[in-house]
Structure formats: structure tokens, C-alpha cells
N, C-alpha and C positions, 0 to 999 in steps of 0.2 A: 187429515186422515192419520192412523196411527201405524206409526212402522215397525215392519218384520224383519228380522232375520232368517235367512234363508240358507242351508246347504241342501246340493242336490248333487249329482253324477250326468255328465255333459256325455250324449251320443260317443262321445271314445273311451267313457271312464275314468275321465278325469272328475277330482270333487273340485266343484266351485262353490264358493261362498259370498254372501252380500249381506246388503240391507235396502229396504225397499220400502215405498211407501203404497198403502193397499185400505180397500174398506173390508177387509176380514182375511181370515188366515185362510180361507178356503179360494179367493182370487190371488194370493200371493200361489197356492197351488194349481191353480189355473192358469196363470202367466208361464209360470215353468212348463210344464205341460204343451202349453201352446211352442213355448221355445225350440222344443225338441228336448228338455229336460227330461231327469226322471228325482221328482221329490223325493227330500231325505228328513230333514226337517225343515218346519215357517212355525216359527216363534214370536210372539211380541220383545222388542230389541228391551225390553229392563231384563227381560227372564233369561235372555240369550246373556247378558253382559253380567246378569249374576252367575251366571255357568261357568262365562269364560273366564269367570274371576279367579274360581276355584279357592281350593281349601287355604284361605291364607290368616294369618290372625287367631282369634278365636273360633273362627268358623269352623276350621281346621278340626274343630273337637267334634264336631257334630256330623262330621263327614261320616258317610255309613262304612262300615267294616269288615262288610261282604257281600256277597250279591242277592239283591233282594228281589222279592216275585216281581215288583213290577218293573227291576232291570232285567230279568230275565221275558218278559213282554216284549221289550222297548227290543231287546238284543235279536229275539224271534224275528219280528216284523220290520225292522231292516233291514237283512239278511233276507227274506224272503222278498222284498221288494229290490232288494239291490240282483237277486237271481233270475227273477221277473226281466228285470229290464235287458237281461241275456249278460251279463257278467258270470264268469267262471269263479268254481268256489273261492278260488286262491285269492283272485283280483279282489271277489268281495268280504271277504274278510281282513285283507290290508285298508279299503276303503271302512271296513266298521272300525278299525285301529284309529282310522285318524279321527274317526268322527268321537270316538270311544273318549268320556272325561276320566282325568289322572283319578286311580285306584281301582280296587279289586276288579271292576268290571274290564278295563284295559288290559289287565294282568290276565284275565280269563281267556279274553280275547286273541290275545297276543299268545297264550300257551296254547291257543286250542289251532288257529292257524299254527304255529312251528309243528306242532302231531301229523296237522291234514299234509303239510310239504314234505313231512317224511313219510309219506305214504300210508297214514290209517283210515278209513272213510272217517267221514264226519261225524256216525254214530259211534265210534269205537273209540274218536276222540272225546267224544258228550260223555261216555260213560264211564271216564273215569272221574268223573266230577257229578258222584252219586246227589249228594250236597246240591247244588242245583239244577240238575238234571233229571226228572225223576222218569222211571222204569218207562211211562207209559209213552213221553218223548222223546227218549232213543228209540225204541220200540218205532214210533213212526217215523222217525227221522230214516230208519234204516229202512222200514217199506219202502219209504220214499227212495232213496237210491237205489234200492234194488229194481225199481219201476218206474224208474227214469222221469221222477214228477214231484221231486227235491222241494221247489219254489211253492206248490202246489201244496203239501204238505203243510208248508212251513207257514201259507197264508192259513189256513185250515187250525194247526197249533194257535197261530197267534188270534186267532177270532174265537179259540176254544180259551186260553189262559186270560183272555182279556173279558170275559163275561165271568170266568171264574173269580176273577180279582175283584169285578163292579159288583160280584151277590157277596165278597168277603167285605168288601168295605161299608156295602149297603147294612149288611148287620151288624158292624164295627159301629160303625153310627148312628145307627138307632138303638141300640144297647148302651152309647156312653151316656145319652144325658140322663135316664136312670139309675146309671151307676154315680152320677153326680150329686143325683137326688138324695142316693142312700146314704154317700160317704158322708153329704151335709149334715142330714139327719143323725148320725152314729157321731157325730164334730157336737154335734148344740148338744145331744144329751148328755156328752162326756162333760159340758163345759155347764151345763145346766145342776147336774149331779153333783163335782166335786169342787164349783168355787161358789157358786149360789145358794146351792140350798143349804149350805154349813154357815152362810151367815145369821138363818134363822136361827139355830139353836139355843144362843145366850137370850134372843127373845124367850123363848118358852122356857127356859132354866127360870129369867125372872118372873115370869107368871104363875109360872108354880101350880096350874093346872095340868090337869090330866092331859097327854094327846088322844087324838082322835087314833084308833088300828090302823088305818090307813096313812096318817102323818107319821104314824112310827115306823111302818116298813117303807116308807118312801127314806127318812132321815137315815136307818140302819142300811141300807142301801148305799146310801150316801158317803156314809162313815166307810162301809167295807170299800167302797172304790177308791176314795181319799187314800186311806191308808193303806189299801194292800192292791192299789193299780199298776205294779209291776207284776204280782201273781198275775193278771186277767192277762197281760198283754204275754205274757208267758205262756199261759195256758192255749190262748188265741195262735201263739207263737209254735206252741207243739203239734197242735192241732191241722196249721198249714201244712209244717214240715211230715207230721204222720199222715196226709191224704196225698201231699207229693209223693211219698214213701210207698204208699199204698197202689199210688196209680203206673210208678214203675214196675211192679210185676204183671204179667199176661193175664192174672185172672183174676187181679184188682181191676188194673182197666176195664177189663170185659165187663166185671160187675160194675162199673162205674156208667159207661159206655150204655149198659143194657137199662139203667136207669131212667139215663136220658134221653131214650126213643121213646122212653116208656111215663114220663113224668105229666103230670096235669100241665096244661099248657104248654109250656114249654117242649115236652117232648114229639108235639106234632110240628112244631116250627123246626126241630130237628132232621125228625125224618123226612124233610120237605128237601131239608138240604141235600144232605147223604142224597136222596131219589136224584135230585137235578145232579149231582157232579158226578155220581154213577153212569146216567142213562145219556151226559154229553161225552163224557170219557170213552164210555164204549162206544158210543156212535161215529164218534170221530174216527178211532181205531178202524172200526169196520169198514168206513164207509171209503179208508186208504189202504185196505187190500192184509189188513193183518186179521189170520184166522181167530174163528171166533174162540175158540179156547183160550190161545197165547192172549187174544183185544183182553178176556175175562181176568187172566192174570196179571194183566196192568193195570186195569181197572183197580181191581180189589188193592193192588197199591196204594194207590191214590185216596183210600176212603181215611177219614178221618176218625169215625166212628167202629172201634174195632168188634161191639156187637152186630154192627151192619155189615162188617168185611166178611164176621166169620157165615153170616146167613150165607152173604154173596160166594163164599167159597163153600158152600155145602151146597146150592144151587151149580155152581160149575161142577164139583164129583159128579152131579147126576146128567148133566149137559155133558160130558165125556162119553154119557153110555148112549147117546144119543136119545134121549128125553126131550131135548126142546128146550125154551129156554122158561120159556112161561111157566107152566107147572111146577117146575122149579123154585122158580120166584117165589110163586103162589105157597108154597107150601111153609117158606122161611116163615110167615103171619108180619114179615116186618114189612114189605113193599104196599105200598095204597093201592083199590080197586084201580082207581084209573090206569096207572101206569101199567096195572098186569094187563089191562083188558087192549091197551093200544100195544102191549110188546108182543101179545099173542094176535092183534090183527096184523102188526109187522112181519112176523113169522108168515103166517097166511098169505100175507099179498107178497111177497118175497124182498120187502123193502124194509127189513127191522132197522137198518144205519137210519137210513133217515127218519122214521118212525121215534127213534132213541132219541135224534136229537130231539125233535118235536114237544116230548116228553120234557127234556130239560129246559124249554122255552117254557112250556106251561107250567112247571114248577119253580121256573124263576120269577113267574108274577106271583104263582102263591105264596113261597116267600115276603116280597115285598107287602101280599096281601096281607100277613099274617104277622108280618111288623108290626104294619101300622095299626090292626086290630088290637096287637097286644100292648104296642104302646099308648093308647087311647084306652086301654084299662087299669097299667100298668103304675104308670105317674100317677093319676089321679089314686088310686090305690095305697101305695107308699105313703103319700101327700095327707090324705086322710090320715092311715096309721099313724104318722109322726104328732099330725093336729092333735090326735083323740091321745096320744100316749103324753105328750106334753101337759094338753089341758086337764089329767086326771091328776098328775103333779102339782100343779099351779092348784088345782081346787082343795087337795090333801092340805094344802101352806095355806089357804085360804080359811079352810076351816078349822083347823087348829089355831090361827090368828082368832075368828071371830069365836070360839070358844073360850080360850084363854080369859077375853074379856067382856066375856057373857051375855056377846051383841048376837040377835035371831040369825042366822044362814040358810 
């Protein structure tokens, strides 16, 4: 059987740690459990003993630099499970110290406990650390303490930031190997263009036939990349830097942003998203006692798409005058029937939190759906264009050969 490492927090609060031998990391949690434990991590012992190894040698470079979403996951849900098991904040934040590996996440740690021992709540220590904290998790953190249901919260965040991170990674992932596709494609026709087809040329210089239209603007082509492929990569170069440029002001984003809900394919896999991280954000909020106004204004933190923020905040203006929230919605044209039609039966039956979430469950499969729809059009798509664009090259060099020497084509 394969062994685990295990750290957990012993009935007094003590951290104890081991290794053990188990047929799955869910009976390494099960034996503790049964102990009278309360698990913290069960790891397989390579993954633990590269941890404990830490940043040494060259690895050292690769160490991350700040705190990243899914240590801000990992930090939520120990912390909520260490409050669970009835530890006080103080105790359980000395207990994430030691579990905490050397760098920025220790160092977070570590300053955020010395705030809580000087007296600040927990949310007023989170919020000076905007950088990984954002609005909508102070925001509950501090419901949470004001209503006495901290742990409760904090399970709630980390089962919200943890679907958040599996729909980011899910389209991290099915977007790279497309992006693999193209970059290959954009590699052979650069290498196709300016070392290959310049070998033709002293052929056809000695034939001293006419080229084919089409073998001439393939060779001129040719020629202009040869010789002047610092202009392109410059131009390509401006280009980057002028859309970065562009998308730093408020109403190039907006116009950027409003494209993208708005684009042939692609803009409905969008707005699938924005809908799901909207409608768990608020839900969550709601559903831990933060009014619906302040839950709106965090929310619209949180959106990525700043043509969908400003819908979502021109729906909150009219939710202030007590409107509702649906109508609202409904009137932005950016939110889909469905989600309008379950936030106004949420309203209705007086259960919108959980209605919201519900919402973001069912557009975290159509995401997935609309993945793998598009990448089942997608690849093959590209795959083809590269075929057809190469092959009408290869034919141009084909037929200028079998011209030259006055063979049938």
C-alpha cells in the first residue's frame, strides 16, 4: 500500500504529524477522524518530502512570489477547519504558521495573526491586504464575525473560491492546446516562408519561364518577410503594446469587454462565465446575512468583464429604489433567459441565495458544455486552415516547377 503523510490538530491543539501506510488518502482521513483527530493535511509521502524540501538549489527560482488564488483556497479551508474543530482564532492561526511553507504565504500569515493579537477583527486585518483579499471576502468574513458563525463562513468561501478556480483552470485548459495549435501553425509558415521557398528561386531564375500570379505573390511574400521580418515582428510588437495601452483606460476596456460578450462564439462562452461567478458570489454573500445592496457591491468587484460590471451596477441603481432585482437584470439585454427567469422565481418564493447559487451550478456545466462544443469545432477548424493554407503554397511551387518545364499540371 502506498504511504501518506499526515498532519492533523490532536483534541488539545496540539499539531501532530506522521506517515502512515493506507489504501487511499480518504482512509488516511478516516483513521484520524476515528482517533479523535481533526485532519489537516494526507498527502502521498514523494509530494510531502518535495514540500519539506523547500526552495533549495535551482528550485529556489521557481518558488512563486506572492500569493496565489489557490494558496489563498488552501489558507480559507484550514483555517475554517481548524475553527470547526473549536480552536480560537489566535490558536488557529499560530497552528496555520507552522503548517504554512517558507514564503509569502507564511509571511501573510504570520502578519495577519500579529493584527488579530493587537486587537483588529480578522476582517480589518484581510483588508489591508486588498492584493489577496478581495472586497467580497472581507465583506463575509466580517458578517461572519459579527454573527458569530466565523467557521461557517469561512467553509462557505472556501467551497465558493474552490469551484471558482476548477471553472478557471477548466478553461486554462481547454484553451491551451488550441493555443498550441496556432502558435505551431504561425512557427512552420514563418519557417516555410523565409527558408524554403527562397530556395526555389535560382530554379526559376534558370528556367527563365514565366511564373505562374500565384507563384509570384507567394515568392514576393517571401522575399518581403526574408528581408524585412524585423518590420512585421515590430509591427506585431506595436500592435500588442497599443491594445495593452488601449485596454488600460476605462473605456477602451469597456469597449473591449463589450465585444466579448458580444463576439460570434466565443462571446456566449463568456457570458456563461461572468453569469456563474456573478450569481455564486452573490449567493454566497446573501445567503451569510450581508444585505442585498452592500452582497451587489461586492459582487460587481469580483466580475472580470467590465461591460458585465457596469450592466450589474446599473441593475443595483434601480435595486436601491426597490425595483427588484430581476427586472433589472432583465433590462441590462446582457444576462440569459434562464438565469433571469430563476432570480425572479428566487424573489418570489423568498429563496434568491440559494436560487443564485443554483444558477452558478447550472452554468458551471454550460461552460464545461460549451468547451468542449467549441473545442470539437475549434482544432479541427485551425487544422484545416493551416492544411488548406499550406497546401495552396506547396501547389503555387508545384506549378511554376511543372511550367517552367512544360510538363501537363
Amino acid at each position: 500500500m502506498p504511504r501518506f503523510t499526515y498532519k492533523a490538530v490532536s483534541p488539545d491543539g496540539e499539531v501532530i504529524e506522521g506517515e502512515t501506510e493506507a489504501a487511499s488518502r480518504q482512509a488516511v482521513v478516516d483513521r484520524l477522524h476515528a482517533d479523535g483527530h481533526v485532519p489537516i493535511r494526507a498527502e502521498l509521502s514523494r509530494a510531502a518530502a518535495a514540500v519539506a524540501a523547500g526552495p533549495t538549489g535551482l528550485a529556489g527560482l521557481f518558488q512563486p512570489r506572492r500569493v496565489r488564488r489557490e494558496d489563498l483556497v488552501l489558507i480559507t479551508r484550514e483555517l475554517a477547519t481548524l475553527l470547526q474543530a473549536g480552536l480560537p482564532l489566535d490558536r488557529g492561526m499560530s497552528v496555520m504558521l507552522d503548517l504554512a511553507p517558507v514564503g509569502p504565504v507564511r509571511v501573510l500569515v504570520e502578519e495577519i495573526r500579529e493584527k488579530v493579537r493587537g486587537g483588529a477583527t480578522l476582517a480589518d486585518a484581510l483588508a489591508e491586504y486588498p492584493a489577496v483579499f478581495p472586497n467580497f471576502y472581507v465583506g463575509m468574513v466580517r458578517a461572519g464575525e459579527a454573527g458569530g458563525t466565523l467557521d461557517g463562513v469561512l467553509v462557505r468561501l472556501a467551497e465558493t473560491l474552490e469551484r471558482a478556480q476548477a471553472l478557471r483552470e477548466n478553461v486554462q485548459a481547454a484553451l491551451r492546446y488550441p493555443a498550441l495549435v496556432v502558435v505551431m501553425a504561425v512557427i512552420s509558415l514563418a519557417v516555410l516562408m523565409t527558408a524554403v521557398i527562397p530556395e526555389f528561386r535560382p530554379l526559376f531564375e534558370d528556367a527563365g519561364a514565366a511564373m505562374p500570379v500565384s507563384t509570384q505573390i507567394v515568392i514576393g511574400i517571401s522575399d518581403f518577410l526574408a528581408a524585412y521580418w524585423w518590420l512585421v515582428a515590430l509591427l506585431f510588437l506595436a500592435a500588442a503594446l497599443g491594445f495593452r495601452q488601449h485596454n488600460r483606460t476605462e473605456e477602451g476596456r469597456l469597449r473591449w469587454d463589450a465585444w466579448r460578450i458580444q463576439a460570434p462564439i466565443f462571446g456566449d462562452l463568456m457570458t456563461k462565465i461572468e453569469v456563474a461567478r456573478f450569481s455564486r458570489t452573490l449567493g454566497t454573500l446573501l445567503s451569510n446575512g450581508v444585505s442585498v445592496l452592500n452582497a451587489m457591491s461586492m459582487t460587481i468587484d469580483t466580475l472580470d468583464n467590465k461591460a458585465f460590471a457596469r450592466a450589474a451596477a446599473q441593475a443595483q441603481g434601480r435595486l436601491a429604489k426597490g425595483e427588484g432585482l430581476a427586472d433589472p437584470l432583465a433590462e441590462t439585454g446582457v444576462f440569459p433567459g434562464l438565469a433571469l427567469q430563476l432570480v425572479r422565481v428566487g424573489e418570489e418564493t423568498g429563496r434568491l441565495d440559494d436560487m443564485l447559487v443554483r444558477i452558478a451550478e447550472i452554468y458551471d456545466e454550460e461552460v464545461k458544455r460549451a468547451i468542449q462544443k467549441m473545442l470539437s469545432l475549434l482544432v479541427p477548424l485551425v487544422t484545416l486552415a493551416l492544411g488548406v493554407l499550406i497546401a495552396g503554397i506547396i501547389g503555387s511551387m508545384i506549378s511554376a516547377i511543372m511550367s517552367s518545364y512544360d510538363l501537363p499540371f
